[in-house]
TIPA-932896 format. One line per field, with one value per residue (C-alpha): x, z, y; residue number from 1; residue in three letters. Coordinates in steps of 0.02 Angstrom, whole numbers, plus 50000, padded with zeros to 5 digits. Layout:
# TIPA-932896
px = [X,...]
pz = [Z,...]
py = [Y,...]
pos = [NUM,...]
code = [ALA,...]
# end
This chain:
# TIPA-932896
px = [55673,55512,55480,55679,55660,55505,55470,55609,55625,55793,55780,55745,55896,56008,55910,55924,56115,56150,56061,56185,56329,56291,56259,56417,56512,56424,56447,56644,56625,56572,56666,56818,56759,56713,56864,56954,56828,56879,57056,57054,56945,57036,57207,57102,57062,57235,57306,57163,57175,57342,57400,57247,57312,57489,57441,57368,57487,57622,57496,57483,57548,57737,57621,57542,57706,57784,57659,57638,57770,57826,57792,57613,57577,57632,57510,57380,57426,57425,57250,57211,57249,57120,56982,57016,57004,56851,56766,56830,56813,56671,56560,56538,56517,56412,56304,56296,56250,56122,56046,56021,55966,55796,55764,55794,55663,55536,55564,55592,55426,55324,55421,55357,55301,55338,55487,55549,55459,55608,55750,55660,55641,55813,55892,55845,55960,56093,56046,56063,56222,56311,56243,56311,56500,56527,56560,56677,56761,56778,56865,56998,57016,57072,57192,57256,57304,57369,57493,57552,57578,57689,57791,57790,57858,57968,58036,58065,58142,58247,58312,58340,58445,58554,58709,58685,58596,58766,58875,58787,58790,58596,58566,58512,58385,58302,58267,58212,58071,58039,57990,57890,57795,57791,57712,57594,57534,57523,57419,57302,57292,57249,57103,57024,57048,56963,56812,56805,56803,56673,56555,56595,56560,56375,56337,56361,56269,56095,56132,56169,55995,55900,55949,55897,55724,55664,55742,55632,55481,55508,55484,55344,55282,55308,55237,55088,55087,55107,55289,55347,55537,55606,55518,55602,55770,55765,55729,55874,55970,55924,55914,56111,56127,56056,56128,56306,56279,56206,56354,56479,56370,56404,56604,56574,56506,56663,56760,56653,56722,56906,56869,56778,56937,57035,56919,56937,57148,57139,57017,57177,57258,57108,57007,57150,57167,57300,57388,57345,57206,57137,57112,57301,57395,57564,57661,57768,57934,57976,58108,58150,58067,58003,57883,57845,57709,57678,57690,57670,57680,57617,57628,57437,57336,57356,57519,57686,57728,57888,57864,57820,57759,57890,57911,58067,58069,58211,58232,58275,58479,58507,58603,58518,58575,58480,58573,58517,58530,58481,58256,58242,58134,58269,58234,58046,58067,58129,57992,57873,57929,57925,57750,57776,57704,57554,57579,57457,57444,57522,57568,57702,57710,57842,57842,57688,57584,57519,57610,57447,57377,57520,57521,57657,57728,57752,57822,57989,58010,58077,58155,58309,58350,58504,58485,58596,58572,58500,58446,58520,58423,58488,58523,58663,58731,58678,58481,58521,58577,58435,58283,58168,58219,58243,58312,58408,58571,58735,58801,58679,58694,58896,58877,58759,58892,59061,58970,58929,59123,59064,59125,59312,59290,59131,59242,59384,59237,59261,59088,59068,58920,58855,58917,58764,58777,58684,58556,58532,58698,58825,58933,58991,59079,58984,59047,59021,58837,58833,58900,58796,58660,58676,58710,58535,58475,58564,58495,58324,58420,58310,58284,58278,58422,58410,58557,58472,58634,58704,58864,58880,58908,59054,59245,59334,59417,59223,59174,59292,59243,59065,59134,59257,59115,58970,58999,58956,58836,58731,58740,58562,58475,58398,58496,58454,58580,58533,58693,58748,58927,58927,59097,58959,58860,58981,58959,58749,58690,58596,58575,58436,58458,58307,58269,58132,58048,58062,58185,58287,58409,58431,58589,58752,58895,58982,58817,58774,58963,58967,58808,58883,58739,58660,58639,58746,58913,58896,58878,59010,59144,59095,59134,59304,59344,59352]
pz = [56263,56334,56253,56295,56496,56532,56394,56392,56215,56174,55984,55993,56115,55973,55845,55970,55984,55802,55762,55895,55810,55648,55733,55815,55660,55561,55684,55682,55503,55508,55645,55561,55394,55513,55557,55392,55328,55462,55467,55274,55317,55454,55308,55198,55334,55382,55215,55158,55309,55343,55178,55174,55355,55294,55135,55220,55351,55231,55144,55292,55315,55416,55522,55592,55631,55693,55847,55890,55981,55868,56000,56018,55824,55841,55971,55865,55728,55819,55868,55718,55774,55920,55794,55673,55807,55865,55665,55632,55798,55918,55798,55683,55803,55896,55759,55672,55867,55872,55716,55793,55948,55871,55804,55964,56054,55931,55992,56179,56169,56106,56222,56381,56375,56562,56552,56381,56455,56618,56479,56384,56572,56590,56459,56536,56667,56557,56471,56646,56696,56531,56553,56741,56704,56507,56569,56737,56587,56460,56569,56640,56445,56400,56526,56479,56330,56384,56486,56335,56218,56340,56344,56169,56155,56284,56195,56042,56114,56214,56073,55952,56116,56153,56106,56243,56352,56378,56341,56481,56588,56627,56611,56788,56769,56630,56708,56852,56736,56649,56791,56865,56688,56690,56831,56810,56642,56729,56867,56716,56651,56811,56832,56684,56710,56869,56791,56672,56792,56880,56709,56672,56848,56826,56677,56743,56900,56810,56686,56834,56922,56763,56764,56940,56912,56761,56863,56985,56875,56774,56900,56955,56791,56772,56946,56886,56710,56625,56567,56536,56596,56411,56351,56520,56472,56290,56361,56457,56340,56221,56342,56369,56196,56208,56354,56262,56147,56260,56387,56217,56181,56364,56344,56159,56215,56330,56181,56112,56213,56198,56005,56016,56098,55962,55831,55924,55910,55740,55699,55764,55572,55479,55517,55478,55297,55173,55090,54912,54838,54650,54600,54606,54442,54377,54245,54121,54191,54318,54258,54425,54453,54635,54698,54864,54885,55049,55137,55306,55425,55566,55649,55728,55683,55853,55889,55828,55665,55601,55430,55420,55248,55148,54982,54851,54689,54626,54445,54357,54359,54504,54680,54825,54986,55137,55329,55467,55671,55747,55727,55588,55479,55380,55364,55351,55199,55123,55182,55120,54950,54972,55003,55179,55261,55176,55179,55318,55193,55038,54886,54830,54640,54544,54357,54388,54468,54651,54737,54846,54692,54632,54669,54830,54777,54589,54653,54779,54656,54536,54699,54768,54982,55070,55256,55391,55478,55329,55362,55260,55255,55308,55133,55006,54949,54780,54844,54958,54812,54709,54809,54732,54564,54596,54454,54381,54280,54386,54268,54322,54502,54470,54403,54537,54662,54571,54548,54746,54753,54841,54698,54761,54941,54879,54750,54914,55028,55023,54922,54831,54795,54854,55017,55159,55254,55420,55525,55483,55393,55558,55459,55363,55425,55448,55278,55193,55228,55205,55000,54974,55016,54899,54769,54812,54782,54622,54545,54469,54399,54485,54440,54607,54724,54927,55030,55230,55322,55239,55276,55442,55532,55417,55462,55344,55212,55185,55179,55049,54952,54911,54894,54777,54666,54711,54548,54469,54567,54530,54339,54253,54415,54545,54688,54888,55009,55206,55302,55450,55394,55282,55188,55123,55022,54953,54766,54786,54658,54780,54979,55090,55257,55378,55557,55665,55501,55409,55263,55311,55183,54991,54876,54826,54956,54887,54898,55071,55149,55081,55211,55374,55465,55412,55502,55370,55377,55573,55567,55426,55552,55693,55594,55551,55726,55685]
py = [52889,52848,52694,52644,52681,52630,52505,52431,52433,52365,52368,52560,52587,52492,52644,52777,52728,52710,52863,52950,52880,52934,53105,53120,53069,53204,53336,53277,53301,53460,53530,53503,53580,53728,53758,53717,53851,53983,53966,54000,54152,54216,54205,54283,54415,54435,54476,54591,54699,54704,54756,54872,54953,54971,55051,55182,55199,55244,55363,55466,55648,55639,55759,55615,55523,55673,55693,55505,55386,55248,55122,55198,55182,54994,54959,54997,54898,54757,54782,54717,54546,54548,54628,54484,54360,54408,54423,54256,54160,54170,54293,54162,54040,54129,54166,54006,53918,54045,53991,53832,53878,53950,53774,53676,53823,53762,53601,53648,53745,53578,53475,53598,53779,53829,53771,53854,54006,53976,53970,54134,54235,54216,54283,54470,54445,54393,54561,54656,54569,54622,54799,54803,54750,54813,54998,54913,54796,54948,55087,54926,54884,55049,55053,54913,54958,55118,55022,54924,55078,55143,54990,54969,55135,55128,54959,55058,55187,55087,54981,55157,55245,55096,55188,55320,55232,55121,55278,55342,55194,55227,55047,55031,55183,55108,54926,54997,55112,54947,54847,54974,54998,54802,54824,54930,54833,54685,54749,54807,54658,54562,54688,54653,54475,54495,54589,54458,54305,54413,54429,54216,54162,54257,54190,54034,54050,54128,53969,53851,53931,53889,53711,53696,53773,53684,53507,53582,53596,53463,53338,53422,53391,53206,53166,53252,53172,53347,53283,53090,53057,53034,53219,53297,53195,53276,53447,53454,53395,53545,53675,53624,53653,53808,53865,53852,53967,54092,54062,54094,54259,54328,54292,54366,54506,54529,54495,54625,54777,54741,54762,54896,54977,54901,54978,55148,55134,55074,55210,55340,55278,55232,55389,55504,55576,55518,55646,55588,55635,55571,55729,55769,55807,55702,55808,55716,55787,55952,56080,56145,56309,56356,56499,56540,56670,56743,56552,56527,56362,56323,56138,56178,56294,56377,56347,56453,56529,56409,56508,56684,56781,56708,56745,56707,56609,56488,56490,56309,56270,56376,56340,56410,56417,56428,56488,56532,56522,56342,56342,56474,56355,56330,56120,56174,56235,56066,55973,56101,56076,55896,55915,55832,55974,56075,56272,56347,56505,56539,56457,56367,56316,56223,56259,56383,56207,56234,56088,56052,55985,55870,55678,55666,55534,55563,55748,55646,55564,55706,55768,55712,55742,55705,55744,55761,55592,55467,55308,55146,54987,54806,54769,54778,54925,54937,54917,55048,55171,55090,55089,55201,55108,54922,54825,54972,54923,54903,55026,55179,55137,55144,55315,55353,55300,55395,55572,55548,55504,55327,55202,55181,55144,55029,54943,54918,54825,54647,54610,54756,54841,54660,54722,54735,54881,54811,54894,55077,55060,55021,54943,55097,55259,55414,55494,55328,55317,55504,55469,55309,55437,55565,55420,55385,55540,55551,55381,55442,55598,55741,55917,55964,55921,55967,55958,55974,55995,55866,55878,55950,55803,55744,55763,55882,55754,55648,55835,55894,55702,55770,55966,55941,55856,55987,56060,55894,55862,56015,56028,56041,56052,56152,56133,56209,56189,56189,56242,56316,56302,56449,56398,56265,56359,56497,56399,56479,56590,56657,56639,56649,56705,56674,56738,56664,56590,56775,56813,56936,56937,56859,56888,56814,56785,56941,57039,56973,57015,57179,57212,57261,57292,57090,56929,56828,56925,56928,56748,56731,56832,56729,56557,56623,56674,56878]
pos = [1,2,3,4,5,6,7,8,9,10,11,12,13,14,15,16,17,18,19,20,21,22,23,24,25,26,27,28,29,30,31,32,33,34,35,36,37,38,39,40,41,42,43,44,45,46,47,48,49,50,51,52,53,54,55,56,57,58,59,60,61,62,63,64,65,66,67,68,69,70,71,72,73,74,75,76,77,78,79,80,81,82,83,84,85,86,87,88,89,90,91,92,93,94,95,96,97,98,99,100,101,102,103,104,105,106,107,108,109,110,111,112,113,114,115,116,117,118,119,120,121,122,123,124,125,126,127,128,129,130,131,132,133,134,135,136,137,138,139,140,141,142,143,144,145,146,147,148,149,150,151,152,153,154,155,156,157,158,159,160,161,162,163,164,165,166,167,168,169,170,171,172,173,174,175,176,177,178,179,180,181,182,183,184,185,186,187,188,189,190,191,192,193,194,195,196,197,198,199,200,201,202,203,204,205,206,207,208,209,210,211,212,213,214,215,216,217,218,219,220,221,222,223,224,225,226,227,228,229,230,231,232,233,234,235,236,237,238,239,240,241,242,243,244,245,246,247,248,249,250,251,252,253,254,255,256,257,258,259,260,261,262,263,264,265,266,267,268,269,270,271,272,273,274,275,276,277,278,279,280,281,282,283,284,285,286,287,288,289,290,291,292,293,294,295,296,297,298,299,300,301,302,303,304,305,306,307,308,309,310,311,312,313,314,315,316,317,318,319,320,321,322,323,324,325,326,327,328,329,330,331,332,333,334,335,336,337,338,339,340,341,342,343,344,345,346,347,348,349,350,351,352,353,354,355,356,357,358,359,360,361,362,363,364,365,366,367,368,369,370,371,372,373,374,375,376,377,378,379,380,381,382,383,384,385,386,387,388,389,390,391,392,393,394,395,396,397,398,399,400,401,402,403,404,405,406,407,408,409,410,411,412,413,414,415,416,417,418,419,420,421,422,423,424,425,426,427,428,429,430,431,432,433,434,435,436,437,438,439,440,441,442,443,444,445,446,447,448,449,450,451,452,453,454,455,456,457,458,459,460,461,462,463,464,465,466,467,468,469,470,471,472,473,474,475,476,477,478,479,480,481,482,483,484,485,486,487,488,489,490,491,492,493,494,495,496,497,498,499,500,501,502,503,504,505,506,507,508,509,510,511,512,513,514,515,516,517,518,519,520,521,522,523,524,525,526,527,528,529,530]
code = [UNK,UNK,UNK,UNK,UNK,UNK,UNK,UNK,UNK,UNK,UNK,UNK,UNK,UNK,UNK,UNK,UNK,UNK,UNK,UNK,UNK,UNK,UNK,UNK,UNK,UNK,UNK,UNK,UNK,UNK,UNK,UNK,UNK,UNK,UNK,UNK,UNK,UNK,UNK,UNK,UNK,UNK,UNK,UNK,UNK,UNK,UNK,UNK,UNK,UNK,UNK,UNK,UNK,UNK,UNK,UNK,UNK,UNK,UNK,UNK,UNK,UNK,UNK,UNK,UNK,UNK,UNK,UNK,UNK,UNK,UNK,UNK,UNK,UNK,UNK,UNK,UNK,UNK,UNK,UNK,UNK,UNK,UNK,UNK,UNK,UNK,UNK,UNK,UNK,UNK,UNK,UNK,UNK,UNK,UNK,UNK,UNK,UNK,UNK,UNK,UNK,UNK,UNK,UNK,UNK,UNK,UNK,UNK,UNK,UNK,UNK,UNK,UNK,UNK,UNK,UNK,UNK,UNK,UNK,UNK,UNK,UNK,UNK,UNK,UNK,UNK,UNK,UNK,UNK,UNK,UNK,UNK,UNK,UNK,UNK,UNK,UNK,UNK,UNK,UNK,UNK,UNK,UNK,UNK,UNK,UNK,UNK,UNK,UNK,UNK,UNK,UNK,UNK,UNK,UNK,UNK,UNK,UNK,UNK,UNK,UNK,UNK,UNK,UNK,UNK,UNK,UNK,UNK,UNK,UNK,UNK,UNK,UNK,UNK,UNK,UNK,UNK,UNK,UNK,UNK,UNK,UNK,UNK,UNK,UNK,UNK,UNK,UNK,UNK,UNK,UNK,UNK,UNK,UNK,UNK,UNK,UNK,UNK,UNK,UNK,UNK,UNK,UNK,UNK,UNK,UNK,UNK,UNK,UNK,UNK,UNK,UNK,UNK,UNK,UNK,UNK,UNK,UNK,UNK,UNK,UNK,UNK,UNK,UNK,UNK,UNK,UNK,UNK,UNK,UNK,UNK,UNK,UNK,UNK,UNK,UNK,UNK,UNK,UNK,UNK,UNK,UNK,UNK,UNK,UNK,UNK,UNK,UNK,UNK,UNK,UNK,UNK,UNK,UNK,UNK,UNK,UNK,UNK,UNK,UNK,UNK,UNK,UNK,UNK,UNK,UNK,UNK,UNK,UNK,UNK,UNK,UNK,UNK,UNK,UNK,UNK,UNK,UNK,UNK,UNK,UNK,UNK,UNK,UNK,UNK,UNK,UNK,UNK,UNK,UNK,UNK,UNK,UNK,UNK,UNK,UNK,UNK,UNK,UNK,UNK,UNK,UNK,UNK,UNK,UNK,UNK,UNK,UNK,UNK,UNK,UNK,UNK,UNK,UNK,UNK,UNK,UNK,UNK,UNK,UNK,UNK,UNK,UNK,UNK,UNK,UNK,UNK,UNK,UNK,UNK,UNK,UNK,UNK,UNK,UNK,UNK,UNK,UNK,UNK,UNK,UNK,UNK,UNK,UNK,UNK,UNK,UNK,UNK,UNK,UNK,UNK,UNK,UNK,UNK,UNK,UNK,UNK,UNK,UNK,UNK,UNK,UNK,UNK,UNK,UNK,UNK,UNK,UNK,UNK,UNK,UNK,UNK,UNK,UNK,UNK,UNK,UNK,UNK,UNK,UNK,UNK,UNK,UNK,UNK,UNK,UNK,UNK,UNK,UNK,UNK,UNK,UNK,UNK,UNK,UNK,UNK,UNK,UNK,UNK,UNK,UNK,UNK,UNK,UNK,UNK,UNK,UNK,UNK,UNK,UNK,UNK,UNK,UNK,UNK,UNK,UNK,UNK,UNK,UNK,UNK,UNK,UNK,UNK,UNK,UNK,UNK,UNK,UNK,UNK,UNK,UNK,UNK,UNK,UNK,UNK,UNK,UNK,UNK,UNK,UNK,UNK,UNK,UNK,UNK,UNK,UNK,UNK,UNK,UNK,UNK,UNK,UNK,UNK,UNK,UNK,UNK,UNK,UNK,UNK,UNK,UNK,UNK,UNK,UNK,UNK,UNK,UNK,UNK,UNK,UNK,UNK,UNK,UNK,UNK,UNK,UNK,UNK,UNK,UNK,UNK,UNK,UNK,UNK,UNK,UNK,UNK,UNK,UNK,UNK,UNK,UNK,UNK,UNK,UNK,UNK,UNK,UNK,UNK,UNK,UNK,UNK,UNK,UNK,UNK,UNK,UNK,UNK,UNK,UNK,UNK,UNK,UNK,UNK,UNK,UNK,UNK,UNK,UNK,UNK,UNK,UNK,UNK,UNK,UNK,UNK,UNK,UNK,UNK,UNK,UNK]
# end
């Protein structure tokens, strides 16, 4: 520059320029094969974690599910966005810039070492500055997302409660707790914003200070023939390329405590143990024999006994029914042989195997459940019935469908078994969706069959559909039956009878009647109006 501006050198302007152009093309070059390179990484990034996240998600204990809000659980999910953001945005950046930054020091430092020394005292106080707003920044981050969480689950909720929310006509209510939510996530938002303005606009000014000092001592320099004007030009013009990066490092560093929030929600999945283990066993096929030996259940370990001392054994082909007043544990018991819930003492052992060390999943699937309220996917009706199985033969899922007494009102919708049933299955009646379930119970031909009030919400004639083929139904299986209609489970070999998570009684209707003095003839009586 030197020999340009004061020389007039015009031949090594027309260098100086070329060499500039051929710069600027090359750093075009690259630029865009930066970014090519990080949007295929950040793909890459997506699909690796995601899938990872929502493999382990599902592999979860319903524990897990049970004591979180829906909406909650999908706020952290999407945290994974912001974390892959910042691994695939400004950290590499960042780090790459600072890469460069060491070489244009070296080159700073021949240029002028007071003035390098300037750029090098300053980065302590852009130490000190991050130090004085990251806590400020954190606590307003975490609120923050706080704020969305409850929206999100408020959202969710919303959306799932719409029936009674305009049965109710408590439309009103809820916009009013929306906006004030809204609100409040707004206003957390704005703070944060405000902190982070706050951490920019110092950055800046130590960076804008920096410039003004070495200007300052620069031409102190070049009056005093320390420094010529082209050295001080090229100075300046690397110290602005090293000031970039810093300035990028300060906002990354921001960046850096909203992730590490996000890495502290994500951590609320990915720290929490799956419920499959490898050192699980798979046997070849169950027969249907159940043992429960002194089990008890507790949701937390300090919290009430759902299942006290229970101990009864089911042997394979049998119908067992299970009764009992509203809370007795009664659905507990399904989901503890299900493996959904582990037993907090006790055993439980099909075919003589403790179920704690069978693979969950290979274990539902040798066990079919039909619950009270059963969810149906937006698809057709013959996925529905087949979606533990898919690609089973039309001819299995037919079967499926008649011994569940479902194929003749299928076989009357306009599309068949073609027919899509629409969200959660709105498109059928209640005892409809209730048959298509139990078809889907039936299609992988369990050993074990659980009915879990199953047909309590049914009118009488959908009812009498699934009774009048119970018989059916049950043959060559282990079947339990969860009812508080009693007239339900009258086809049991044996009944249960449970108080406050204790067996109190176990026989055959006839046995259990004849008792005058026990819970399941006063409860018998009281159905039939005596």
């Amino acid at each position: 520059m030197d020999k340009v501006l004061v020389h007039q050198g015009f031949n090594t302007l027309n260098v100086v320029t070329f060499a500039l152009v051929v710069t600027v093309f090359f750093e075009i070059i690259l630029g865009g094969l930066r970014t090519y390179i990080f949007s295929h990484t950040t793909s890459r990034i997506d699909v690796e974690l995601g899938a990872r996240l929502f493999r382990h998600l599902l592999k979860l204990p319903l524990a897990y599910f049970e004591t979180r809000r829906v909406g909650d659980t999908i706020a952290r999910i999407r945290e994974l966005e912001q974390i892959r953001y910042f691994l695939t945005g400004q950290a590499l950046t960042s780090v790459l810039d600072l890469c460069f930054s060491f070489l244009f020091f070296s080159v700073m430092w021949f240029y002028s070492k007071w003035l390098t020394l300037v750029v090098l005292l300053s980065l302590p106080c852009y130490i000190i500055w991050s130090i004085f707003i990251t806590p400020i920044l954190r606590k307003r981050l975490d609120t923050k997302f706080a704020r969305n969480a409850d929206n999100q689950a408020f959202l969710v909720e919303s959306v799932t409660a719409i029936n009674m929310i305009k049965a109710m006509a408590v439309s009103p209510q809820m916009t009013d707790r929306w906006d004030k939510q809204l609100a409040a996530y707004t206003q957390a938002g704005f703070k944060v914003t405000k902190i982070a303005v706050i951490g920019q606009q110092g950055v800046q000014f130590i960076q804008k200070m920096v410039m003004v000092i070495n200007l300052w001592l620069g031409a102190h320099f070049v009056i005093s023939g320390d420094l010529s004007i082209g050295q001080l030009i090229a100075f300046n013009m690397l110290a602005g390329q090293v000031a970039m990066p810093v300035i990028r490092l300060a906002q990354l560093w921001q960046d850096f405590q909203q992730v590490g929030i996000s890495v502290e929600r994500l951590g609320d999945i990915l720290n929490t143990p799956t419920e499959i283990s490898k050192n699980n066993l798979s046997l070849p096929k169950i027969k249907g024999n159940i043992l429960f030996e002194q089990v008890s259940f507790r949701y937390q370990l300090q919290g009430n006994t759902i299942i006290d001392d229970l101990s009864f054994s089911i042997t394979e082909g049998q119908i067992i029914g299970i009764v009992g007043r509203s809370g007795s544990g009664k659905s507990t018991i399904a989901k503890l042989i299900q493996r959904l819930y582990i037993p907090t003492r006790g055993k439980i052992k099909i075919d003589e195997q403790d179920l704690t060390l069978l693979e969950p999943n290979w274990l539902r699937k040798q066990i079919g459940v039909v619950l009270q309220d059963n969810i149906l996917l937006n698809r057709s009706i013959r996925d529905n019935i087949a979606i533990s199985v898919p690609g089973i033969a039309i001819e299995k899922v037919i079967y499926a469908a008649k011994l569940a007494g479902a194929h003749d009102f299928i076989c009357e919708l306009d599309n068949g078994y073609d027919t899509i049933v629409g969200e959660q299955g709105t498109g059928l009646s209640g005892g409809q969706r209730q048959r298509i379930a139990i078809a889907r119970a039936l299609i992988t031909n369990p050993k074990i069959l659980i009915f879990d009030e199953a047909t309590s919400a049914l009118d009488y004639e959908s009812e009498r559909v699934i009774m009048t083929n119970m018989r059916q139904i049950c043959r060559n299986r282990t079947v339990i039956i969860i009812a508080h209609r009693l007239s339900t489970v009258q086809i049991a070999d044996k009944i249960l009878v449970l108080e406050k998570g204790k067996q109190i009684e176990f026989g055959s209707h006839e046995e259990l009647l004849n008792n005058p003095q026990g819970l399941y003839q006063y409860l018998y009586h009281l159905q039939l109006g005596h």
